[in-house]
N, C-alpha and C positions, 0 to 999 in steps of 0.2 A: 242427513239426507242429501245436500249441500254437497258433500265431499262426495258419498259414493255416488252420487252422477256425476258430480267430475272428473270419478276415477273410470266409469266405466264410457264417458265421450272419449278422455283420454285412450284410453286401450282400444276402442275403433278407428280411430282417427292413426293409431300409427299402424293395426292393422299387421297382415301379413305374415311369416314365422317368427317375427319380433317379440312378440307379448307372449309367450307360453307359458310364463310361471303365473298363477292364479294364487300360489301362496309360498312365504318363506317359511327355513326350519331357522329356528333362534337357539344355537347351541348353549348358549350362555355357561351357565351354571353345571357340570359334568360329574360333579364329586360331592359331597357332603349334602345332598340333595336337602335329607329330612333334616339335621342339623340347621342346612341356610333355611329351608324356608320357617321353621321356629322362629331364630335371627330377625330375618326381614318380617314374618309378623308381627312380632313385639315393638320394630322399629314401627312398620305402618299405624297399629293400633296409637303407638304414642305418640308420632306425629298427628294423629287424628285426634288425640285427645288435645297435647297440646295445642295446639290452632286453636282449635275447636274453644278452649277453655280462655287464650287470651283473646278472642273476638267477643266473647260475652260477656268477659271481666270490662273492657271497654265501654262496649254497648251499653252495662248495665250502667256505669260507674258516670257520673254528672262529670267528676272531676276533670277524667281523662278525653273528656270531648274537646280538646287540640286539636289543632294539624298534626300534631308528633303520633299522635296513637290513632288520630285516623288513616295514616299513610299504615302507621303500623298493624292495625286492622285487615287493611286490603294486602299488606305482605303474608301473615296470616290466612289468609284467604288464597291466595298466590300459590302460599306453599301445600297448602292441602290438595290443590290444582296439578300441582306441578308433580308432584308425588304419585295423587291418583294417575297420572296417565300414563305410568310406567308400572308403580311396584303391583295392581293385580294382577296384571296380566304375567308379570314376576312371578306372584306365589303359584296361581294356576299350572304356569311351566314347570315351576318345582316340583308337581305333584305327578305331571304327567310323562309318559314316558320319549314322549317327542314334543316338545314347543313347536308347536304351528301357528302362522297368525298368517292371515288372508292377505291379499291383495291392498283392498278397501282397508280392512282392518289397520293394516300398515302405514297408510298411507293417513288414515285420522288419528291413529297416535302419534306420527309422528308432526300432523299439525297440530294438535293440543301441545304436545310437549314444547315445538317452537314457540307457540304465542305464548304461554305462559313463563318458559323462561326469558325470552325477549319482554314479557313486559314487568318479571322481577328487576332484569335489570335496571330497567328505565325507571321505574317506581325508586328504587336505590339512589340514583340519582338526584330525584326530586326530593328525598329525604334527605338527600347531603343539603340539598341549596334551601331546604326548611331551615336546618341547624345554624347555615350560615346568615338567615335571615333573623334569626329570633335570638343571638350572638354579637353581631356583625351590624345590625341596624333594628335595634329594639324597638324604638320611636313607631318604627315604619310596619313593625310586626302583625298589628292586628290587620291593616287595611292591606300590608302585602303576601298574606296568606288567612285571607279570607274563606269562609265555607266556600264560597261559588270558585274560588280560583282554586283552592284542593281537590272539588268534586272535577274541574277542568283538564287540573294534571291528572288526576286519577285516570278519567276515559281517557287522556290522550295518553296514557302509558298503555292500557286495556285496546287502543284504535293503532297505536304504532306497534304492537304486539300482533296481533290479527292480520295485518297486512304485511307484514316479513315472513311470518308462517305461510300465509295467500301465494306469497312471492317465490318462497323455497319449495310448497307445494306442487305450485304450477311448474315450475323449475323440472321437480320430480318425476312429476308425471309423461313429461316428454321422454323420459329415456326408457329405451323398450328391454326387456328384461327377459332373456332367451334361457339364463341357466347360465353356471348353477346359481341352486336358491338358499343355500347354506351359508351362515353368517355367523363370526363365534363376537354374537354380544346377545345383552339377551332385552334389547327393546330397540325399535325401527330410530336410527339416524341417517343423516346425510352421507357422512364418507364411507360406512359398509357398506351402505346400496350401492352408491357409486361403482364400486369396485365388479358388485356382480352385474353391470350393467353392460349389452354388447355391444353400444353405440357410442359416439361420442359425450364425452362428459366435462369437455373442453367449458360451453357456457355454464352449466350449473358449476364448477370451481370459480369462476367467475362472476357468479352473482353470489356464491355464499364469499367467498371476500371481501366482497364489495359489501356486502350488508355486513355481515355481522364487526368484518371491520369498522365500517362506519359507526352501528350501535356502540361497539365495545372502548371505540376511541372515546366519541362526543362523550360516553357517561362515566367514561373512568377521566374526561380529563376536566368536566364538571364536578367531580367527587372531588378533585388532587385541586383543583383552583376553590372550593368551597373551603373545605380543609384547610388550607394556605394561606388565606385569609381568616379563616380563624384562629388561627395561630397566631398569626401578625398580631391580629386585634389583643388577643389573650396576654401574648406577652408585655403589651403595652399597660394591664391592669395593676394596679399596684396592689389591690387585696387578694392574699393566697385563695379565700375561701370562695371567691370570685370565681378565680380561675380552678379550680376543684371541681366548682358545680357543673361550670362551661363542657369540660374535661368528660365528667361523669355524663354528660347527656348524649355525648360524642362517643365512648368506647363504646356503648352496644352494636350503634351500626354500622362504627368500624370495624367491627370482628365480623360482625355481619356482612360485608363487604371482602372483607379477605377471606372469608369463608365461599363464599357463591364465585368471587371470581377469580379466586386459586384455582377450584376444580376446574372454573372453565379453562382459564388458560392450561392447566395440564392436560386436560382432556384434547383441545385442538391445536396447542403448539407444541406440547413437548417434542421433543428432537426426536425418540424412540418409538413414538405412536405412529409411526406411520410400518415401522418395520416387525413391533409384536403387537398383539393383540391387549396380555395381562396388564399395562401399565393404563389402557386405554379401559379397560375393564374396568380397574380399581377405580378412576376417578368418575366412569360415572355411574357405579355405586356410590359414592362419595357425594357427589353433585344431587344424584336423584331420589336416596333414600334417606341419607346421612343425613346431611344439612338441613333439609327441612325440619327435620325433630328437632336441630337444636336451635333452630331460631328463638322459639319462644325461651328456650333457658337461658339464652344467652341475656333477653332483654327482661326476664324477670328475676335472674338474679346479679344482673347489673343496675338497674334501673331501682331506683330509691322507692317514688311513684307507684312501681307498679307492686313492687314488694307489700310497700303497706298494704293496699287495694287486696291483697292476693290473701295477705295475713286476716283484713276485717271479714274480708268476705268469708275466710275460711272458720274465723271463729264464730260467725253467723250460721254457717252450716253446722258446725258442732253444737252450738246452742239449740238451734233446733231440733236435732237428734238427740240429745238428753231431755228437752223438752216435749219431744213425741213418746222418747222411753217412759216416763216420768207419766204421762196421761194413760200411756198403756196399760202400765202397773197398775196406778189408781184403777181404773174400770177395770183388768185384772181381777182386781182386789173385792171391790165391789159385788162382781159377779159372783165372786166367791163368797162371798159372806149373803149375799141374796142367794144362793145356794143352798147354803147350811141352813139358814131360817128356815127356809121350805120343805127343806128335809125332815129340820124340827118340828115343823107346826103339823105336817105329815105323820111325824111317827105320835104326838102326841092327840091327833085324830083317831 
């Protein structure tokens, strides 16, 4: 509610033959319509499963109440997020014969979609400088990632998230939108709107460099100095198994990390993105529907921890499925033979 009153103070306030478009068409997708949307439903549904499946494995599990799997929890969480604010409105356009999405509409996906991928980033970071805490200064581990100081970084990734979306938002809302309304991507961002915009657009390129440079520096050069130092540390260990285990708690979120910020960076610096559309397409299919499904695979079949968790918990659900079968049968059975009795004592009446 929040947003469409600031979208529609916004479109008063600049007023006059400026604001005409009330809605974009989202070309997107042209070809294979019924083929993609299959595709991306099987993607959404799994990413909904997976999430879904490692926040509970978590939650349920005593074990994994860390900082490593509470951050990983809320990426989890993130990604479910980050996903929803793009692929329904995805499948819907596959279905229909013109992608339309409002004014308003456009304008609150495309702040969901910044705050949650801004505050994936940020949460990634914090998850580098966990590793390099419980690695790098073990002593210090418990008292320097404490519940209260992970629930801390937690909202301030969730508060610094929120407020760069607020900021690109507001950003957006300034430039008045005459026509045309036609855009060949198929979810609301910054540099296609831009484009269809008839005003200057000189500040809003200037505050998304400013920001997202600054996000994408501080936490890619907090990951590269966490990293770094643990490296240092590691190779200073004289036990292999030592450094194996170091190793192994580190490759998850590193693929995880070159996974989220490959796409970003192709998505907004590749050299060619500015001049076609398709190379800008692919990555953020990539970025928005991809990735997210494989977070969870990534750290459940990397991850020793969660592996086990995944295997007990699962053999608990089969036992209890044989054991439900098992009862069924019996009373099945039961019935049946209290059945026959009655039938008997019946015919012998």
């Amino acid at each position: 509610m929040f947003l469409c009153l600031l979208c529609a103070g916004a479109r008063r306030m600049v007023g006059g033959n400026h604001s005409n478009v009330t809605e974009f068409v989202l070309l997107g997708f042209t070809n294979l319509q019924d083929l993609l949307f299959v595709v991306f439903l099987i993607t959404y549904i799994t990413t909904l499963v997976g999430n879904l499946g490692m926040i509970v494995l978590i939650r349920t599990n005593s074990q994994l109440h860390v900082p490593m799997y509470f951050f990983l929890s809320h990426l989890s969480f993130l990604d479910i997020c980050y996903s929803s604010s793009v692929t329904p409105k995805l499948l819907l356009g596959l279905l229909a014969e013109r992608n339309i999405i409002s004014f308003n509409g456009c304008v609150t996906q495309f702040f969901f979609f910044a705050a949650f991928g801004t505050t994936e980033a940020i949460l990634l970071a914090f998850m580098a400088y966990d590793r390099y805490v419980a690695i790098c200064q073990p002593l210090h581990y418990v008292a320097a990632m404490s519940h209260g100081v992970c629930v801390q970084l937690v909202v301030g990734s969730y508060a610094a998230g929120s407020l760069n979306a607020l900021v690109h938002t507001s950003a957006l809302l300034r430039l008045s939108s005459c026509g045309p309304n036609l855009t060949n991507r198929f979810y609301c961002e910054m540099p296609p709107l831009m484009l269809l915009s008839c005003s200057g657009t000189r500040l809003n390129t200037m505050v998304m460099a400013a920001c997202v440079g600054f996000i994408v520096t501080t936490s890619v050069l907090a990951i590269v100095v966490s990293y770094t130092c643990i490296l240092l540390t590691t190779r200073g260990t004289r036990s292999a198994e030592d450094r194996h285990k170091a190793f192994s708690t580190c490759t998850s979120h590193l693929t995880a990390v070159a996974l989220f910020y490959g796409s970003v960076a192709f998505l907004y610096f590749h050299p060619f993105s500015r001049h076609t559309e398709d190379p800008g397409k692919r990555a953020s299919v990539f970025s928005t529907v991809v990735t997210p499904m494989l977070n969870p695979f990534i750290y459940s079949l990397r991850n020793r921890e969660v592996r086990s968790t995944l295997r007990r918990a699962t053999n608990k659900l089969f036992t209890f499925m044989d054991c439900h079968r098992s009862c069924f049968n019996q009373t099945k059975a039961r019935l049946t033979c209290h059945s026959g009795a009655s039938r008997s004592n019946k015919a012998g009446i």
